[in-house]
N, C-alpha and C positions, 0 to 999 in steps of 0.2 A: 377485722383489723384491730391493732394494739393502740391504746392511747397511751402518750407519751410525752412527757415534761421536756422542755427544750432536746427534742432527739434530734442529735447532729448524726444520728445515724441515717437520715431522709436527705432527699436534694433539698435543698430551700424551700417555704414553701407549702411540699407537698409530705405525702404520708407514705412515698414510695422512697423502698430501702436503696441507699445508693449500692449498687453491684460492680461486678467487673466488667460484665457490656455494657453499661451504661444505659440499661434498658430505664427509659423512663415514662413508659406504658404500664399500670397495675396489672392490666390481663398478662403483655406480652413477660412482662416479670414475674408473673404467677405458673406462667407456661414453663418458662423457661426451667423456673426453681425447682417445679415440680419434674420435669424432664429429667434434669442432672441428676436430684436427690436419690430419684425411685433408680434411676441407672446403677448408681454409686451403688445403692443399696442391696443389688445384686451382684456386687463384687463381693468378695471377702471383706470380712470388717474387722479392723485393726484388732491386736492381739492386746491383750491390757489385764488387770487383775480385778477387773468388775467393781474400781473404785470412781471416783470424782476424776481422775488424771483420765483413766478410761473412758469416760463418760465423754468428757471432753475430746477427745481425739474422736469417738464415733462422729462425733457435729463435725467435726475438721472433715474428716472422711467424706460427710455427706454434702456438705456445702463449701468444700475448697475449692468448687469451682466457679461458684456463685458472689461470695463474698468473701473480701479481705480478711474480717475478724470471724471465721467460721474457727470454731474449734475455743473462742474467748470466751470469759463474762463479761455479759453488759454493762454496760457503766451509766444507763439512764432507768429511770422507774417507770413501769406500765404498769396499765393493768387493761381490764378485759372487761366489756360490759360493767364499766364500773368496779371491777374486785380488782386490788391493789395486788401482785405479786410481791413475792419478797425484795426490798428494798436491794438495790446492787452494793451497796456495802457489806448487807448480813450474807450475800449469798456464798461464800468461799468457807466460811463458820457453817453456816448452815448445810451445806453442803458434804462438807468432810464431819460435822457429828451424822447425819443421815445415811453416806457409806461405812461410819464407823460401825453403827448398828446391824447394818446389813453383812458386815464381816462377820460381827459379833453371833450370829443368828446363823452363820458356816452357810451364807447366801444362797437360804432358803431348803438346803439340801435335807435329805431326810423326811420330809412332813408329808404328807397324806395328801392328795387333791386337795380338799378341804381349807387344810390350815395352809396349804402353799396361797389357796389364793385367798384367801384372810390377809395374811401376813405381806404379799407382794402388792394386794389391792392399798394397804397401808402406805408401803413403800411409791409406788407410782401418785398414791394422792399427793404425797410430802415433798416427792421432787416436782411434780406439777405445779405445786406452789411455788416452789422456790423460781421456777422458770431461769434457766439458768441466762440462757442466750434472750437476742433481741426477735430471735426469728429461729422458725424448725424445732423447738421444744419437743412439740406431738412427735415429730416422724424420727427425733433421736431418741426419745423415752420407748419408743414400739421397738426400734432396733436392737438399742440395750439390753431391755426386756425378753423380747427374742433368745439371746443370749442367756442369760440369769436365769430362763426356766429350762432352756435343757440343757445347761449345769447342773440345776439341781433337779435333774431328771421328769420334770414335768414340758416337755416340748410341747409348746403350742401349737396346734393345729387351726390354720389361716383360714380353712375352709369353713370354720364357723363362727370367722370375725364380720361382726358386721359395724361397720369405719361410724355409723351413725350415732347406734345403739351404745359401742364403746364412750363417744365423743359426750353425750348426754351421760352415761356413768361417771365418766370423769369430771366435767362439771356437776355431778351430785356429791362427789367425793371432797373437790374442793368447797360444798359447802356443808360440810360434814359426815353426809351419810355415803360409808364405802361399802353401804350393803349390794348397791347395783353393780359396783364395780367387782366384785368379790364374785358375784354372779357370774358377771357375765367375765371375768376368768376360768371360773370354775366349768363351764362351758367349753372353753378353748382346750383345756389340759383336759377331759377326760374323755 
């Protein structure tokens, strides 16, 4: 769970995100959220040009049925076992220099196993940080990602994702070291 400074995104109270059923049970709101998400995310995911606007609308796709501000930035500060996400002011700055890069870089295409997942294990740290949303970060960062690698020709292969192993990379990455992450892409794509 997120810790979070006066979050009017909760019922009163409690640490449970207000929704659209008004589920106000943590399990029964964890079931649910995770039900719709993984649903959605076997539809088609919106069509976009693999920037910040894109990125956005994946989280709308996945949690429009969940919550009102699916598809927004937050507008409260968390962070996670203590590690501060980016503040909700920097994150729309921060956000569009990160896909500008990721343009700039002809989103990934062209590079060897290797530097695709050097260079994307970068990429996923830095939006990680930035965490855009209050809720669903992970499961819009994998779908996006999904996408960006076979564009740029390295399709991930799920069958060798393992949800734990990633999760532990990803917190290594936010604390600087993207060697595990980088790994364990490089894994996926080849």
């Amino acid at each position: 769970m997120y810790d979070a400074v006066a979050d009017d995104y909760c019922y009163p109270g409690t640490t449970i995100l207000k929704n659209k059923l008004d589920l106000q049970d943590a399990d029964e709101l964890a079931g649910f959220e995770a039900e719709v998400s993984d649903a959605r995310s076997d539809e088609e995911i919106p069509d976009g040009s693999l920037d910040f606007k894109h990125f956005k609308a994946i989280h709308h796709h996945l949690f429009q049925d969940v919550y009102d501000w699916a598809g927004q930035i937050r507008t409260v500060r968390i962070s996670k076992d203590g590690n501060m996400f980016c503040f909700p002011e920097n994150i729309e700055k921060q956000a569009e220099k990160l896909f500008a890069t990721l343009k700039r870089d002809v989103w990934l295409k062209g590079l060897s196993a290797e530097e695709f997942a050097r260079k994307s294990a970068h990429f996923l740290s830095e939006l990680n940080a930035i965490h855009a949303f209050r809720e669903g970060n992970g499961r819009t960062q994998l779908s996006f990602f999904l996408l960006l690698a076979q564009q740029a020709d390295h399709p991930l292969n799920l069958d060798y994702f393992e949800p734990r192993a990633f999760l532990d990379a990803m917190i290594a990455s936010f604390g600087g070291d993207e060697a595990p992450l980088a790994a364990a892409i490089k894994r996926l794509v080849e």
